[in-house]
C-alpha distance (Angstrom), angle and dihedral (degrees) to the residues before:
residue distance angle dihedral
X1 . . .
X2 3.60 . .
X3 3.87 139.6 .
X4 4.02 90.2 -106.9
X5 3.53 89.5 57.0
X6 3.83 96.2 43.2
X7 3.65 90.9 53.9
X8 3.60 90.3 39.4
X9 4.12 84.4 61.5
X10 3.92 87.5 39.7
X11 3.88 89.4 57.3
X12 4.06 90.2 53.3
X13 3.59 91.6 50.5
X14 3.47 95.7 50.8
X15 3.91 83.9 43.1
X16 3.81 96.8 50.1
X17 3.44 96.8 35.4
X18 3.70 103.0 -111.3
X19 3.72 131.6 167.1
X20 4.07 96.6 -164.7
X21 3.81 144.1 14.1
X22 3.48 135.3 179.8
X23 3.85 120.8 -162.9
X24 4.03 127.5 -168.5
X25 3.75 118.7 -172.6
X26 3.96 102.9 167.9
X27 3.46 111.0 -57.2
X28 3.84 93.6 -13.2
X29 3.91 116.7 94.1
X30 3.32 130.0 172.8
X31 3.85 137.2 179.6
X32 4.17 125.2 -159.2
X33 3.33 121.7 -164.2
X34 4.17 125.9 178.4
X35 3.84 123.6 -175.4
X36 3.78 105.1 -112.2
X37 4.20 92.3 -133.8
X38 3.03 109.8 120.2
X39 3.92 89.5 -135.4
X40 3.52 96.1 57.1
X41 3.38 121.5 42.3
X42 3.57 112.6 179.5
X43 3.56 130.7 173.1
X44 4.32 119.3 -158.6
X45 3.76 121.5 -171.5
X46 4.08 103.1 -173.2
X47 4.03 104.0 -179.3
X48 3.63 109.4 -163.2
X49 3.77 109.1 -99.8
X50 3.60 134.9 138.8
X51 4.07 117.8 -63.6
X52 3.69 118.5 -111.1
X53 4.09 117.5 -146.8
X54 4.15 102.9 -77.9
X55 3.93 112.6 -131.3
X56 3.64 130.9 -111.4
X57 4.07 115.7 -66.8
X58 4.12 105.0 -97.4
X59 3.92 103.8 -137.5
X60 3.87 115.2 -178.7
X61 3.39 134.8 -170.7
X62 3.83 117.5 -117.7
X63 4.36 126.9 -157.2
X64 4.34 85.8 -104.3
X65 3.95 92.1 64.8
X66 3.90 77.4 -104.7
X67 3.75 111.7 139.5
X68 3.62 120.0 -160.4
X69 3.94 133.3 -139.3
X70 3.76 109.5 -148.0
X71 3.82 123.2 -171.4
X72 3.77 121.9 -103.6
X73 3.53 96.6 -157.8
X74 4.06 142.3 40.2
X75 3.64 106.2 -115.4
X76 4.06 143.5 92.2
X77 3.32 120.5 -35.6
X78 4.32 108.9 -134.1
X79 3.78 119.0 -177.3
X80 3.83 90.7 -169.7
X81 3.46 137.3 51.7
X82 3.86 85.0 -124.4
X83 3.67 144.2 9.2
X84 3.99 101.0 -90.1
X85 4.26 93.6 19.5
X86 3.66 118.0 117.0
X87 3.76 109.8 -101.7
X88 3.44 125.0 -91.5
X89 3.64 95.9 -119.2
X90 4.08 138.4 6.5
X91 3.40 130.4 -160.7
X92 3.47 115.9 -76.4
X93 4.27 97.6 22.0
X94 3.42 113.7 135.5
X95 3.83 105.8 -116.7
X96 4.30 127.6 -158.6
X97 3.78 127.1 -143.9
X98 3.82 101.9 -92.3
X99 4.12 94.7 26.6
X100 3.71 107.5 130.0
X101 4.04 113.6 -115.9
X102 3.25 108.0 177.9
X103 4.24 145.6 -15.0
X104 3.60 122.8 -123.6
X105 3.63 116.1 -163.6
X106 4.07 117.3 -147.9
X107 3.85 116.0 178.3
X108 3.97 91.4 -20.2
X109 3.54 97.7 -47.9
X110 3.62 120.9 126.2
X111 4.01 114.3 -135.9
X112 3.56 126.6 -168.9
X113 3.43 115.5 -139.2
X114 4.01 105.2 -163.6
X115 4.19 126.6 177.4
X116 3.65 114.7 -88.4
X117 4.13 86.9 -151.1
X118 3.51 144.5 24.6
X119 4.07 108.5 -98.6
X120 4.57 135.8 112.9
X121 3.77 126.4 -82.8
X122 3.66 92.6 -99.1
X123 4.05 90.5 170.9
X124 3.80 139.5 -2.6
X125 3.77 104.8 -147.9
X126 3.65 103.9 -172.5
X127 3.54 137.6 52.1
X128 3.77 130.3 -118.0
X129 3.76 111.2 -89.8
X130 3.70 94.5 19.6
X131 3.48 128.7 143.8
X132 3.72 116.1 -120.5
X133 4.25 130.8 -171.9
X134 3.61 127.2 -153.0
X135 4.16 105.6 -59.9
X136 3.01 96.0 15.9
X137 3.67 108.5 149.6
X138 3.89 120.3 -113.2
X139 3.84 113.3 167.2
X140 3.69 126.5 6.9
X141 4.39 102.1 -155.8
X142 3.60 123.1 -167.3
X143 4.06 112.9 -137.5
């Protein structure tokens, strides 16, 4: 599959007013996904492929006190460890440096995304099963 034909696809979404695709042509599969704000719209196309190593978690430290966990990857934002487990966190939990939050999946791989300090789930910014780029912010915890 090319990138004329994966903008080609792109195009209809946008057209038809779809939030996700997924495309197999032999061994070739592909999956778009765009963010259905109307701000934002972003198109993905994640071929499978193997994983590379994700980078650290980016936390930053906002004028509130509010600190906020950013993912390191592009992938799929899961707030459990599986479909019909409690969620790793709620808001409000008290959370520890090294406590997994969250996993983001990126080409089938699982990442943990764990706290990188000690602080409460002031905010969960993202939904379960939604895809997330590079920085895009997860959890905002107040110290």
């Amino acid at each position: 599959m090319n990138e004329a034909e994966i903008r080609r696809y792109a195009e209809l979404m946008q057209e038809l007013g779809l939030t996700g695709l997924e495309i197999t042509q032999g061994e070739a599969k592909v999956r778009l996904e765009r963010s259905a704000a109307p701000v934002r719209d972003a198109v993905y196309a994640v071929p499978d492929a193997p994983a590379q190593n994700p980078q650290s978690v980016q936390s930053t430290a906002k004028a509130d006190g509010c600190a906020s966990v950013t993912s390191p990857l592009v992938g799929v934002f899961y707030a459990a460890p599986a479909e019909d487990a409690k969620p790793f966190v709620n808001i409000g939990d008290r959370v520890t440096k090294g406590q997994t939050l969250c996993i983001v999946e990126a080409m089938k791989l699982m990442n943990e995304i764990a706290a990188e300090e000690d602080g409460v789930i002031e905010e969960i910014c993202v939904t379960n099963g939604q895809v997330v780029e590079f920085g895009t912010e997860l959890f905002r915890l107040k110290r």
